[in-house]
PDB file of N, CA, C and O in Angstrom:
ATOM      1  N   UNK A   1      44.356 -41.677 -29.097  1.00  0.00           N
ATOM      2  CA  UNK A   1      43.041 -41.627 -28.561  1.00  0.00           C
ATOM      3  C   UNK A   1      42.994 -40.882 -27.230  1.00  0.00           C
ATOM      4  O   UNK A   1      41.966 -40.444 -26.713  1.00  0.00           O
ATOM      5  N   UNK A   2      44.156 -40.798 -26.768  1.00  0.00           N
ATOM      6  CA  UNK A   2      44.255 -39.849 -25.303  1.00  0.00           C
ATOM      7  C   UNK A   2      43.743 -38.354 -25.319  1.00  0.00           C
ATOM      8  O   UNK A   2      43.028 -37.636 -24.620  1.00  0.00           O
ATOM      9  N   UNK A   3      44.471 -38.262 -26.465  1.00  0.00           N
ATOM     10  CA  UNK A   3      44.386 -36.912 -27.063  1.00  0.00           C
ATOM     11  C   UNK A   3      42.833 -36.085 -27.482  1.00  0.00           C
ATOM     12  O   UNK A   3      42.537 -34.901 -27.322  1.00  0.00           O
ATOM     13  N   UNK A   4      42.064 -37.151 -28.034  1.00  0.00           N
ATOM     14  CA  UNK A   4      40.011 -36.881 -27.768  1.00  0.00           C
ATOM     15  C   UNK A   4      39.673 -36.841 -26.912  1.00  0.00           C
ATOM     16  O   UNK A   4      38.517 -36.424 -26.979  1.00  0.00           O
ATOM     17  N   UNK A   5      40.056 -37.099 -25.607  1.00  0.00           N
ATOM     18  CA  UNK A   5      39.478 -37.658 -24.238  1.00  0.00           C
ATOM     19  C   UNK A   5      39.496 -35.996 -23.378  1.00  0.00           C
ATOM     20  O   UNK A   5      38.808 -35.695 -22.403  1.00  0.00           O
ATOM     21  N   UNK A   6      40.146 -35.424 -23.846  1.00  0.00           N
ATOM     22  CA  UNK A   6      40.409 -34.252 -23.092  1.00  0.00           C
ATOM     23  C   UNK A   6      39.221 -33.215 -23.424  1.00  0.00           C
ATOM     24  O   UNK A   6      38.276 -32.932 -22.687  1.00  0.00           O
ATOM     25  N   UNK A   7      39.585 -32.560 -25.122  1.00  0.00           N
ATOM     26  CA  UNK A   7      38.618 -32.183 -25.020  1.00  0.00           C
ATOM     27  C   UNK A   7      36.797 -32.987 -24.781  1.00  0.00           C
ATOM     28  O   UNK A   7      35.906 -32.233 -24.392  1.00  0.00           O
ATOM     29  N   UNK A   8      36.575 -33.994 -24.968  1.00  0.00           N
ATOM     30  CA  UNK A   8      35.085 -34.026 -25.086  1.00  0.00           C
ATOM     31  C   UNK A   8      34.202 -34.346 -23.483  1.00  0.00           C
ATOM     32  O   UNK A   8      33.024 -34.518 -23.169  1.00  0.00           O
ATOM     33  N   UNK A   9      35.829 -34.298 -22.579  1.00  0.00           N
ATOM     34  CA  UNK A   9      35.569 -33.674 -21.071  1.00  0.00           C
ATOM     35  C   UNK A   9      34.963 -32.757 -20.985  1.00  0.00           C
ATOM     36  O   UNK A   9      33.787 -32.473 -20.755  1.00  0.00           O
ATOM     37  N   UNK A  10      36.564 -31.871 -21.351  1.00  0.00           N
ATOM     38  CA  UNK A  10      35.935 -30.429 -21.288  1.00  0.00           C
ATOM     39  C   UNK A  10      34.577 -29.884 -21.757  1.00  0.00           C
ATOM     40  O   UNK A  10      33.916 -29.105 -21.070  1.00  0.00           O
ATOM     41  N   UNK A  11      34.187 -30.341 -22.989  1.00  0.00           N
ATOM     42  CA  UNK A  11      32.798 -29.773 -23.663  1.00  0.00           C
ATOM     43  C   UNK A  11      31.059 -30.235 -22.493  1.00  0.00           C
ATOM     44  O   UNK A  11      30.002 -29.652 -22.250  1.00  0.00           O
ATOM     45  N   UNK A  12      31.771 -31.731 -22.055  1.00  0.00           N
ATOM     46  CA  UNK A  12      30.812 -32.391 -21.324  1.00  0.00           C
ATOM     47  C   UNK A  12      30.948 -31.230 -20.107  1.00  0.00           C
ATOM     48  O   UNK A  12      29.755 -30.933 -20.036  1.00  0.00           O
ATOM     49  N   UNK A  13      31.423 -30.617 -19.384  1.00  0.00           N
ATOM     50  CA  UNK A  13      31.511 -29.896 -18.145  1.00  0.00           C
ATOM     51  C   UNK A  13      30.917 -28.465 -18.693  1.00  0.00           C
ATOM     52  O   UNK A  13      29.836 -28.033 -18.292  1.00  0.00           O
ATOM     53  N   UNK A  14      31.649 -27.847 -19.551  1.00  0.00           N
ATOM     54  CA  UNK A  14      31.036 -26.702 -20.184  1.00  0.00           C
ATOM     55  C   UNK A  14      29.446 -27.011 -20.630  1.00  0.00           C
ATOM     56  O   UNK A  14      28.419 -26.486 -20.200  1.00  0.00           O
ATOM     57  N   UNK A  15      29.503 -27.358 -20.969  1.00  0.00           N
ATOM     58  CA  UNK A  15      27.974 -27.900 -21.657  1.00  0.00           C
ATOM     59  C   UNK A  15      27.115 -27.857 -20.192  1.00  0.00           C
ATOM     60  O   UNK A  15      26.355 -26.941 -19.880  1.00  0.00           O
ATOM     61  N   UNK A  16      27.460 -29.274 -19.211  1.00  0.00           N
ATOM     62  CA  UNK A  16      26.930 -29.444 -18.387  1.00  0.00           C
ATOM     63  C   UNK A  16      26.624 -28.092 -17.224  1.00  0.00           C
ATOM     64  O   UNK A  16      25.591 -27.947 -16.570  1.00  0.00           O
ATOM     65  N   UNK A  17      27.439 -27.493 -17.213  1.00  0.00           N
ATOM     66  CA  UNK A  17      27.373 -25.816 -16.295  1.00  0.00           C
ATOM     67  C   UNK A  17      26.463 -25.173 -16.961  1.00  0.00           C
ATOM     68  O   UNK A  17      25.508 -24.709 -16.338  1.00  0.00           O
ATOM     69  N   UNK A  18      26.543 -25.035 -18.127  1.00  0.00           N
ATOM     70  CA  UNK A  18      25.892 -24.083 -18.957  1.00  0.00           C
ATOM     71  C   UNK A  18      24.484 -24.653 -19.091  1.00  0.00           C
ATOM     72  O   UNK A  18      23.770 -23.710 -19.435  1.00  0.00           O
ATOM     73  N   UNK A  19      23.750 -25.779 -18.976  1.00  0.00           N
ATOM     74  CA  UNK A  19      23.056 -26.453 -18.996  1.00  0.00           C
ATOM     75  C   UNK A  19      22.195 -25.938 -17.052  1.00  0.00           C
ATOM     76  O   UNK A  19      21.015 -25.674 -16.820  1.00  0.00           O
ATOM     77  N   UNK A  20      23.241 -25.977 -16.181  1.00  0.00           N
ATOM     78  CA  UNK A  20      22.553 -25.767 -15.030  1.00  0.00           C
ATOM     79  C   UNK A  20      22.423 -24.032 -14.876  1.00  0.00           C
ATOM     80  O   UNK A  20      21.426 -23.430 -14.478  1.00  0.00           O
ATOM     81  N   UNK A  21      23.421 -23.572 -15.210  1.00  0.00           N
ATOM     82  CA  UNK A  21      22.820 -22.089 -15.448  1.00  0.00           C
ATOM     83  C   UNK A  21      22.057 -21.595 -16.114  1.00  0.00           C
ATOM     84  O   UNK A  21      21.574 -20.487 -15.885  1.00  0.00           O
ATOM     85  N   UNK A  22      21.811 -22.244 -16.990  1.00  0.00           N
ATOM     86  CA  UNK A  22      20.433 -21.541 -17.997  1.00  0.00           C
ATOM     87  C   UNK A  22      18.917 -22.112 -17.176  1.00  0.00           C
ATOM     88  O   UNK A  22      17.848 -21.515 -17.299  1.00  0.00           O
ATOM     89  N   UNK A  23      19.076 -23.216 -16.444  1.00  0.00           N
ATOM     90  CA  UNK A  23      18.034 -24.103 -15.827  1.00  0.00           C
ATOM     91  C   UNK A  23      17.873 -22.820 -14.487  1.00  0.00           C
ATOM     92  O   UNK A  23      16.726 -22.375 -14.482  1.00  0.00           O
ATOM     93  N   UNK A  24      18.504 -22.376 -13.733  1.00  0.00           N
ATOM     94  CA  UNK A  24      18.654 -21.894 -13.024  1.00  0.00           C
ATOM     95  C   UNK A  24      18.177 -20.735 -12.993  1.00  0.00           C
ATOM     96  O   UNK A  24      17.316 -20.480 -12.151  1.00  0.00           O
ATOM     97  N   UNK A  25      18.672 -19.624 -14.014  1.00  0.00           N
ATOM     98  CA  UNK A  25      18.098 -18.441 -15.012  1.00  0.00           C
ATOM     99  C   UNK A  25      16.206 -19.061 -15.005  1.00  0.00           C
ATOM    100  O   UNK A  25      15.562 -18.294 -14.289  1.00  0.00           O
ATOM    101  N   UNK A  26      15.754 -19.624 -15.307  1.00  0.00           N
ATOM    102  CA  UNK A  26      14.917 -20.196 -15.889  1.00  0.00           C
ATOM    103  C   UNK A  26      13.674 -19.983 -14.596  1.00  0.00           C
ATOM    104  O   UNK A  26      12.631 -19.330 -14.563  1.00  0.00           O
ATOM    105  N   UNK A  27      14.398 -20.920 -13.550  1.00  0.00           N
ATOM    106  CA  UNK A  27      13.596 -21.022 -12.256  1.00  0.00           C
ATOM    107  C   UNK A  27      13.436 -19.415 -11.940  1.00  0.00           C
ATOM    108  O   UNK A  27      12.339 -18.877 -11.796  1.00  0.00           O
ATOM    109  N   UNK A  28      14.248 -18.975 -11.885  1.00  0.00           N
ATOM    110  CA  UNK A  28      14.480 -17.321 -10.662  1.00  0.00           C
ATOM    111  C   UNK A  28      13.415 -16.410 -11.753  1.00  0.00           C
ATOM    112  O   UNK A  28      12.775 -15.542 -11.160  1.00  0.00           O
ATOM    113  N   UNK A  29      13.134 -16.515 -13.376  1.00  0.00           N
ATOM    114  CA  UNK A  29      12.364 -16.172 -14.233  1.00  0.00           C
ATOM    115  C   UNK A  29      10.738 -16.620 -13.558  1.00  0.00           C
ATOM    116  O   UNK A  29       9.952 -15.949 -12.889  1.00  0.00           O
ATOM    117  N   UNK A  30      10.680 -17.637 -13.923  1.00  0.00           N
ATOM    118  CA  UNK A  30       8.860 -18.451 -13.124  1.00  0.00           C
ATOM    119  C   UNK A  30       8.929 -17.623 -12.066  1.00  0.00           C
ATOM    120  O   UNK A  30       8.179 -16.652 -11.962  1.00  0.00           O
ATOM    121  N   UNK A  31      10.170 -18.047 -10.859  1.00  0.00           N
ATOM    122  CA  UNK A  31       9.523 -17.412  -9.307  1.00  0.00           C
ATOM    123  C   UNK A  31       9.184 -15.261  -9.434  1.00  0.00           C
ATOM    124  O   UNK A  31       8.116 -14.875  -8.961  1.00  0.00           O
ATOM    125  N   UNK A  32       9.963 -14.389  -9.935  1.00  0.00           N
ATOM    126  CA  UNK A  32       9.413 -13.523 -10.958  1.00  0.00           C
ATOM    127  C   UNK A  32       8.559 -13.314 -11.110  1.00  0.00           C
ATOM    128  O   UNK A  32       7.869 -12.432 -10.599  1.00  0.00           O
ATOM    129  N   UNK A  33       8.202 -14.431 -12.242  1.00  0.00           N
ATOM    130  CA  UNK A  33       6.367 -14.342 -12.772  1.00  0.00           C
ATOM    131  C   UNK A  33       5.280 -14.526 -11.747  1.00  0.00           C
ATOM    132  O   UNK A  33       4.310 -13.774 -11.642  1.00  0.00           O
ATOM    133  N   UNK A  34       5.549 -15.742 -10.884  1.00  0.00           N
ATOM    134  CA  UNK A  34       4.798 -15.756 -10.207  1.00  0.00           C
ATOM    135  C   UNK A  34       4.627 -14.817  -8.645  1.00  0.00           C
ATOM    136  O   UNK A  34       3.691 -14.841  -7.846  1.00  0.00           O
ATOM    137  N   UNK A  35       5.788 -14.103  -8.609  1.00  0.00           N
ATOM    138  CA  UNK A  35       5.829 -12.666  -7.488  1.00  0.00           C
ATOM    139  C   UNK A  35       4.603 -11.896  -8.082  1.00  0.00           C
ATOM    140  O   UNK A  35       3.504 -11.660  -7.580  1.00  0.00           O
ATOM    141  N   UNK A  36       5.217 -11.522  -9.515  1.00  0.00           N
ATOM    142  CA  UNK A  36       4.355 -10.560 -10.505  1.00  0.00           C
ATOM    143  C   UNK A  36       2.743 -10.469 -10.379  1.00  0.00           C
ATOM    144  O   UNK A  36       2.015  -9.527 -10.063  1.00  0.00           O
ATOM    145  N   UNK A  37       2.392 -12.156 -10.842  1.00  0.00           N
ATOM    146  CA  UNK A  37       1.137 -12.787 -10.582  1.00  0.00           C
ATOM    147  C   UNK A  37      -0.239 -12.234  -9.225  1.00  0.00           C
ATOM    148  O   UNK A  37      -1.332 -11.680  -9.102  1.00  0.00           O
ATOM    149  N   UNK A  38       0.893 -12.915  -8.463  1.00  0.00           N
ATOM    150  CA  UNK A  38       0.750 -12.451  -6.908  1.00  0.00           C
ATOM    151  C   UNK A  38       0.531 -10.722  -6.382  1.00  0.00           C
ATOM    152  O   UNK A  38      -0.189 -10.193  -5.536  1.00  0.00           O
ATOM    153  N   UNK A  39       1.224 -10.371  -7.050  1.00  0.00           N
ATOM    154  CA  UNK A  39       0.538  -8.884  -6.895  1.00  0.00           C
ATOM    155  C   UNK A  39       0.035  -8.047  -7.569  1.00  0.00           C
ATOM    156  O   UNK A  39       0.037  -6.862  -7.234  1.00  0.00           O
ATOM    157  N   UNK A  40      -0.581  -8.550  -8.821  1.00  0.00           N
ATOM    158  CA  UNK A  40      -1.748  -8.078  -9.385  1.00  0.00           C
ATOM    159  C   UNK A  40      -2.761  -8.556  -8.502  1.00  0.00           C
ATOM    160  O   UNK A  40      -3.759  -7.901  -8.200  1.00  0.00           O
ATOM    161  N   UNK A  41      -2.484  -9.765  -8.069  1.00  0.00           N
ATOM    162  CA  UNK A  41      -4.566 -10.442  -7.882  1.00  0.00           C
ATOM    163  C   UNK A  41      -4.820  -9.424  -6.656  1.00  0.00           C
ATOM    164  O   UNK A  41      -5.988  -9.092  -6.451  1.00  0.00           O
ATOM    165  N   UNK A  42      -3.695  -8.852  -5.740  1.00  0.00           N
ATOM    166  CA  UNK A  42      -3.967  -8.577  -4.450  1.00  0.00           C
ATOM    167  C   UNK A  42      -4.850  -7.512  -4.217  1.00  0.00           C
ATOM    168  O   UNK A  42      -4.481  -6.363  -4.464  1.00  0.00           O
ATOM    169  N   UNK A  43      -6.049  -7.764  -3.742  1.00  0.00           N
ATOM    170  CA  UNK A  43      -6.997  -6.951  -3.492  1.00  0.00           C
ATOM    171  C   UNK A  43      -6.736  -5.414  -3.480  1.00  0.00           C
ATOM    172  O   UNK A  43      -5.904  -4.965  -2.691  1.00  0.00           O
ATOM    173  N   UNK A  44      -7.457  -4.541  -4.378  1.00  0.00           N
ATOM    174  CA  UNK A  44      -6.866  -2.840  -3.933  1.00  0.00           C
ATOM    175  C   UNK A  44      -7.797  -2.597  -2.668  1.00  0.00           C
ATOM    176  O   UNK A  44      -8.925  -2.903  -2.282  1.00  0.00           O
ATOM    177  N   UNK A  45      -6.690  -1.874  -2.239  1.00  0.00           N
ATOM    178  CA  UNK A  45      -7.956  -1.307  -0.701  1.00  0.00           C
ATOM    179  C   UNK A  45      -9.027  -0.386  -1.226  1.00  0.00           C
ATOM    180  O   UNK A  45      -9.235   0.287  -2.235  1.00  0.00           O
ATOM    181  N   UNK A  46      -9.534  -0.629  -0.228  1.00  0.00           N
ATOM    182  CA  UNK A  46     -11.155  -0.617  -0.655  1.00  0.00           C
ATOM    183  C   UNK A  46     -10.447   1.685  -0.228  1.00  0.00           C
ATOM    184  O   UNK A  46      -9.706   2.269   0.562  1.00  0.00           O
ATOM    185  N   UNK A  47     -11.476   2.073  -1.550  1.00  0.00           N
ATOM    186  CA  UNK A  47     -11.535   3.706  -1.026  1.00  0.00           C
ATOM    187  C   UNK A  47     -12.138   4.321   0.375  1.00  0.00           C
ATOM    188  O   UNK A  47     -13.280   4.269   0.830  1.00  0.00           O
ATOM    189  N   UNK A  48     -10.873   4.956   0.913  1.00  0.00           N
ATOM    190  CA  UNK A  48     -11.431   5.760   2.326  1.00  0.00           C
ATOM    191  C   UNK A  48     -13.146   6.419   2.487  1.00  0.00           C
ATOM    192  O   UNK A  48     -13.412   7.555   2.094  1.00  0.00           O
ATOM    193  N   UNK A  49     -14.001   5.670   3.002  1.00  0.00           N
ATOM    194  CA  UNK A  49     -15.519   6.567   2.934  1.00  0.00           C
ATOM    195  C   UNK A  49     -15.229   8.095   3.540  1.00  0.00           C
ATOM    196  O   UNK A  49     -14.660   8.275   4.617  1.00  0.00           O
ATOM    197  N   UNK A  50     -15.645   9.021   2.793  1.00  0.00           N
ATOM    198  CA  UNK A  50     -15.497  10.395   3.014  1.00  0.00           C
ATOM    199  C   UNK A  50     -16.503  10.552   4.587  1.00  0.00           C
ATOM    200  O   UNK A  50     -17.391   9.918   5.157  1.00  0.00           O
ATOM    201  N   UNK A  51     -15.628  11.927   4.819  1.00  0.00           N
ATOM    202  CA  UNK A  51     -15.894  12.019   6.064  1.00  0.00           C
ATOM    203  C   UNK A  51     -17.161  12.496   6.327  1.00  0.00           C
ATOM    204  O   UNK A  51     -17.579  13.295   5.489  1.00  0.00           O
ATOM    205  N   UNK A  52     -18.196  12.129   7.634  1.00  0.00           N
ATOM    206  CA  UNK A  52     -19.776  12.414   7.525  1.00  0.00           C
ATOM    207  C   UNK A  52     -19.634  13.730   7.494  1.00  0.00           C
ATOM    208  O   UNK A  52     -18.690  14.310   8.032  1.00  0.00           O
ATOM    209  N   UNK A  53     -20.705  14.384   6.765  1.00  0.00           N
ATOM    210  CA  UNK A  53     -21.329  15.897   7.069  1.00  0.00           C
ATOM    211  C   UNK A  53     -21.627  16.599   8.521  1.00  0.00           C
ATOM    212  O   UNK A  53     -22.789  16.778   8.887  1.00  0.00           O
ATOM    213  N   UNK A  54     -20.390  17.023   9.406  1.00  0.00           N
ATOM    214  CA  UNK A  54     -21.100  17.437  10.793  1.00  0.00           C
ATOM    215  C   UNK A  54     -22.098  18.038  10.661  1.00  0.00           C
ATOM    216  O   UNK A  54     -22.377  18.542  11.749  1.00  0.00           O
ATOM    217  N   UNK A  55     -23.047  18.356   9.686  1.00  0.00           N
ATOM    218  CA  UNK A  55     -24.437  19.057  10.010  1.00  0.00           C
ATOM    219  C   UNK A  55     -25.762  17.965  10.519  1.00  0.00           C
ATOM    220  O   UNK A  55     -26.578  18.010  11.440  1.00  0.00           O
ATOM    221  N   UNK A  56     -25.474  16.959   9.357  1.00  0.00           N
ATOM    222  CA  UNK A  56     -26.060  15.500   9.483  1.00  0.00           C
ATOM    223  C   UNK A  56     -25.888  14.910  11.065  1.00  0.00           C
ATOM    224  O   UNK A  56     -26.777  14.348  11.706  1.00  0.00           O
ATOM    225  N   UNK A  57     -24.325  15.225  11.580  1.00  0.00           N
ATOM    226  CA  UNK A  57     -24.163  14.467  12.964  1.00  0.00           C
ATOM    227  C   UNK A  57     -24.717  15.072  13.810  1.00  0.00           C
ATOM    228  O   UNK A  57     -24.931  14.453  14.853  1.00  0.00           O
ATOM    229  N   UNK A  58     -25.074  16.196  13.739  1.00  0.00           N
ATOM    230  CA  UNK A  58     -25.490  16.808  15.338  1.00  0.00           C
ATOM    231  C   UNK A  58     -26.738  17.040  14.629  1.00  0.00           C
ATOM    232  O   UNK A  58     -27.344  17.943  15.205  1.00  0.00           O
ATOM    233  N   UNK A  59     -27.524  16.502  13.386  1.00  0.00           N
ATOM    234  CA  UNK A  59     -28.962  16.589  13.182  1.00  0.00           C
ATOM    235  C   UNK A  59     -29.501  15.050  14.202  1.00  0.00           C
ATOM    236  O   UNK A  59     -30.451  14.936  14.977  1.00  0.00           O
ATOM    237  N   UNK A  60     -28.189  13.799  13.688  1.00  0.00           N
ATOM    238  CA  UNK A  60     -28.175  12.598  14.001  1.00  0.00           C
ATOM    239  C   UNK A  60     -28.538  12.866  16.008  1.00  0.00           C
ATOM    240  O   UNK A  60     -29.414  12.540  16.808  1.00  0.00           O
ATOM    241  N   UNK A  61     -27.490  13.488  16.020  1.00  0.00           N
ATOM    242  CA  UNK A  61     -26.751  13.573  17.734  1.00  0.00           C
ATOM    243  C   UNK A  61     -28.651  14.138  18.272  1.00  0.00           C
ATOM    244  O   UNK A  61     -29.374  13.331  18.855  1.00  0.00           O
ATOM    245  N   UNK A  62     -28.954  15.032  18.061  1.00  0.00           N
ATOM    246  CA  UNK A  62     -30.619  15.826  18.386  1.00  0.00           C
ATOM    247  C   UNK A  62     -31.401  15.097  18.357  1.00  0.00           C
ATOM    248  O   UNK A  62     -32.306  15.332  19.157  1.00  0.00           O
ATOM    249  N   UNK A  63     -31.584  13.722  17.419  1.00  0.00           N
ATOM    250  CA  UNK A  63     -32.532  12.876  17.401  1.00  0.00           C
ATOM    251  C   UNK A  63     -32.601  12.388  18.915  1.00  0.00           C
ATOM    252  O   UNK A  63     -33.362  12.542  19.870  1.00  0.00           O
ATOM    253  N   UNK A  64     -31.022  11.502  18.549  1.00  0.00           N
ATOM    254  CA  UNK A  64     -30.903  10.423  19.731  1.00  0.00           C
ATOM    255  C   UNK A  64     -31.157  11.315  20.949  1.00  0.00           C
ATOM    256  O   UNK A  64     -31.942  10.640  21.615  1.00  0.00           O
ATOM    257  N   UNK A  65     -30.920  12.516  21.647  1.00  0.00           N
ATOM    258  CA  UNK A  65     -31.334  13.362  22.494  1.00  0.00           C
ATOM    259  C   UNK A  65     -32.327  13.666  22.507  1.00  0.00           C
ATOM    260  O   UNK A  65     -32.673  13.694  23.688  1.00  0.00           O
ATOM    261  N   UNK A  66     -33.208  13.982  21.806  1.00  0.00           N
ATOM    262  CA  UNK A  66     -34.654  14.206  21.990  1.00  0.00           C
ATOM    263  C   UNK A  66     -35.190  12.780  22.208  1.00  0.00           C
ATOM    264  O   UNK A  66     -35.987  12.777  23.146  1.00  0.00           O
ATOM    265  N   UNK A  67     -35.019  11.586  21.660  1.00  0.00           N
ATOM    266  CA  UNK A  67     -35.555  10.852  21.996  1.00  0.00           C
ATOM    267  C   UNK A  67     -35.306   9.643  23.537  1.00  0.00           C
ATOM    268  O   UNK A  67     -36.066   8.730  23.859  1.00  0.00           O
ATOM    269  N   UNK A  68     -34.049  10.048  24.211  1.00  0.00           N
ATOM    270  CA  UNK A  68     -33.958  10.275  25.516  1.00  0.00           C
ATOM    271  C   UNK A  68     -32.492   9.309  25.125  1.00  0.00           C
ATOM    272  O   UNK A  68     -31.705   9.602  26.026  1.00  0.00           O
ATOM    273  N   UNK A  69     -32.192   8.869  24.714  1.00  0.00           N
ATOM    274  CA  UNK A  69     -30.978   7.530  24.465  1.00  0.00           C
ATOM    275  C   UNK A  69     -29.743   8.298  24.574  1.00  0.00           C
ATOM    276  O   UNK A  69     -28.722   7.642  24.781  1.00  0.00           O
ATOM    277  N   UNK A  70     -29.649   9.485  24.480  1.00  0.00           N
ATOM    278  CA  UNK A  70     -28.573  10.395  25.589  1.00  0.00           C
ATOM    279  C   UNK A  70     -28.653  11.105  26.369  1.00  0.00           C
ATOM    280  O   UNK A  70     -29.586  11.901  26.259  1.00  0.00           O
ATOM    281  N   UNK A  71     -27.848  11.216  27.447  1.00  0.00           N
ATOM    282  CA  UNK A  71     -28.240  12.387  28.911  1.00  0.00           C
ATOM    283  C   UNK A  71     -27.753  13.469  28.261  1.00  0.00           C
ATOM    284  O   UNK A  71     -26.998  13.486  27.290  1.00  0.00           O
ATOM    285  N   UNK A  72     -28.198  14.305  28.814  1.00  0.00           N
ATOM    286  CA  UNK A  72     -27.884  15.902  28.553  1.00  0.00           C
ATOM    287  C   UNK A  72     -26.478  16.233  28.173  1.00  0.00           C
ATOM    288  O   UNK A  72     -26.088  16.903  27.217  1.00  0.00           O
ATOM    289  N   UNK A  73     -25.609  15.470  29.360  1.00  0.00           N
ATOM    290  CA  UNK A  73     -24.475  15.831  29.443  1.00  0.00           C
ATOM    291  C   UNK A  73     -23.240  14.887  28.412  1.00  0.00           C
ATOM    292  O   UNK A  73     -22.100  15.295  28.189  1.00  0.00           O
ATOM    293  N   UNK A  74     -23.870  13.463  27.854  1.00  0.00           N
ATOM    294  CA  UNK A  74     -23.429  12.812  26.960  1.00  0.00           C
ATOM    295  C   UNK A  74     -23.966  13.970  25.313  1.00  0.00           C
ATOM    296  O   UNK A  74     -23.318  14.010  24.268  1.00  0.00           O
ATOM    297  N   UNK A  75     -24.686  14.401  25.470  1.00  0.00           N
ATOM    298  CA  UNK A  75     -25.385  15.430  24.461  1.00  0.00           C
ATOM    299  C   UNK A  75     -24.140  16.187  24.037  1.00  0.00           C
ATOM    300  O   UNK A  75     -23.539  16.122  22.965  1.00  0.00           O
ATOM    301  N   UNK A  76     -23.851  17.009  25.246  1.00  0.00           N
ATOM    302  CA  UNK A  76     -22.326  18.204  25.092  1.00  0.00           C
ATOM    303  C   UNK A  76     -21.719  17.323  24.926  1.00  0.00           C
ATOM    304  O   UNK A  76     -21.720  17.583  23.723  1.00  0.00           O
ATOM    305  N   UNK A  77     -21.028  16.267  24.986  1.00  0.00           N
ATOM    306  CA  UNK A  77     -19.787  15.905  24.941  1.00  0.00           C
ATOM    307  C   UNK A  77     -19.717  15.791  23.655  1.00  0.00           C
ATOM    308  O   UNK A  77     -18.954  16.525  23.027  1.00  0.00           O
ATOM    309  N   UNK A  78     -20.553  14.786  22.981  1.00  0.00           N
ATOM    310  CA  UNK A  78     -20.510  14.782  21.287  1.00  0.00           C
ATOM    311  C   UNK A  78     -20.184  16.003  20.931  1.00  0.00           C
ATOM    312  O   UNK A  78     -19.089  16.374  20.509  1.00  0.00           O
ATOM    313  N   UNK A  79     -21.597  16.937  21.182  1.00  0.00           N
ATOM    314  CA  UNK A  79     -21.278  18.045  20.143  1.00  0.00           C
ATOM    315  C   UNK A  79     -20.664  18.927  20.291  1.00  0.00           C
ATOM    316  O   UNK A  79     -20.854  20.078  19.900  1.00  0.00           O
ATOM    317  N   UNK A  80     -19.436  18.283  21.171  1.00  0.00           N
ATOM    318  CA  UNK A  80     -18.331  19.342  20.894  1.00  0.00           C
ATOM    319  C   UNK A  80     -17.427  18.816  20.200  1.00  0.00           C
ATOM    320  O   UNK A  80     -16.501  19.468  19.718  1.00  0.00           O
ATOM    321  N   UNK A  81     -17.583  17.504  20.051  1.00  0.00           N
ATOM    322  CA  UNK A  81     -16.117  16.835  19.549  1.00  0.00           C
ATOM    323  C   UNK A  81     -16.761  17.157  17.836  1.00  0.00           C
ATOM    324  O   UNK A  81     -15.988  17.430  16.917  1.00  0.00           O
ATOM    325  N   UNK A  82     -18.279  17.063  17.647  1.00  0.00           N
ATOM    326  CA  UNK A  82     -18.630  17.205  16.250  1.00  0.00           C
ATOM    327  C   UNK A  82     -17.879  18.794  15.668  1.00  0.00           C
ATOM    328  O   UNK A  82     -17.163  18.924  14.675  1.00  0.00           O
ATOM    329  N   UNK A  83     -18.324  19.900  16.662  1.00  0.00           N
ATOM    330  CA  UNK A  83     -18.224  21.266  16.355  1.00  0.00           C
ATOM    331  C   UNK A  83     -16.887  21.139  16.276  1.00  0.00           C
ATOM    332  O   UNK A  83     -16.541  21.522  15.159  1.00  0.00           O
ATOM    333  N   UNK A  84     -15.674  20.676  17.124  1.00  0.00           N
ATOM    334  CA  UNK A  84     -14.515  20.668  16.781  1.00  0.00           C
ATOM    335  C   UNK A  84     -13.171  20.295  15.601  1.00  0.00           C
ATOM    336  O   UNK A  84     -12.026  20.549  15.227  1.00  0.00           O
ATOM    337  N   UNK A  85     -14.480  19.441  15.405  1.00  0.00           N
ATOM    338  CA  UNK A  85     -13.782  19.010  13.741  1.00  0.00           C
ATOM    339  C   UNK A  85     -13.937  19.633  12.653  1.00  0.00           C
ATOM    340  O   UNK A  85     -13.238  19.462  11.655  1.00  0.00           O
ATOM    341  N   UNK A  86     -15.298  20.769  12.798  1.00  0.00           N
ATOM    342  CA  UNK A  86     -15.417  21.326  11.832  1.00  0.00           C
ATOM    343  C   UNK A  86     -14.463  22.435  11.410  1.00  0.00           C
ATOM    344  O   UNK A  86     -14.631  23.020  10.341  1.00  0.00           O
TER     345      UNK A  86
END
């Protein structure tokens, strides 16, 4: 009877390893899925708004100047930085 005792150790340890490695495999699989999960839901950035029409800005910039809400000299400063981008 000594002689059974050995192997159905051994099988109990093999078994039992093989039992925590597949459990193990298993977890690192879910955490995976749920990385995966996680970066689908993640919001796409929103698209860059195209850049204004400088014709529109210094139509914009003439308003606010004619209607006095810039000095003359706040006037040039814009529309140079507008004309410069163009």
């Amino acid at each position: 009877m000594l002689g059974r005792r050995r192997p159905l150790a051994r099988a109990a340890v093999v078994g039992g390893a093989a039992y925590y490695a597949g459990k193990k495999h298993a977890e690192g699989q879910a955490a995976d899925a749920e990385a995966e999960q996680y970066e689908e839901e993640a919001p796409a950035e929103a698209p860059a708004e195209p850049a204004p029409d400088p014709m529109e800005q210094l139509q914009k910039l003439g308003e606010l100047h004619n209607q006095g809400v810039l000095t003359d000299a706040e006037f040039e400063i814009q529309k140079t930085k507008i004309l410069q981008q163009m």
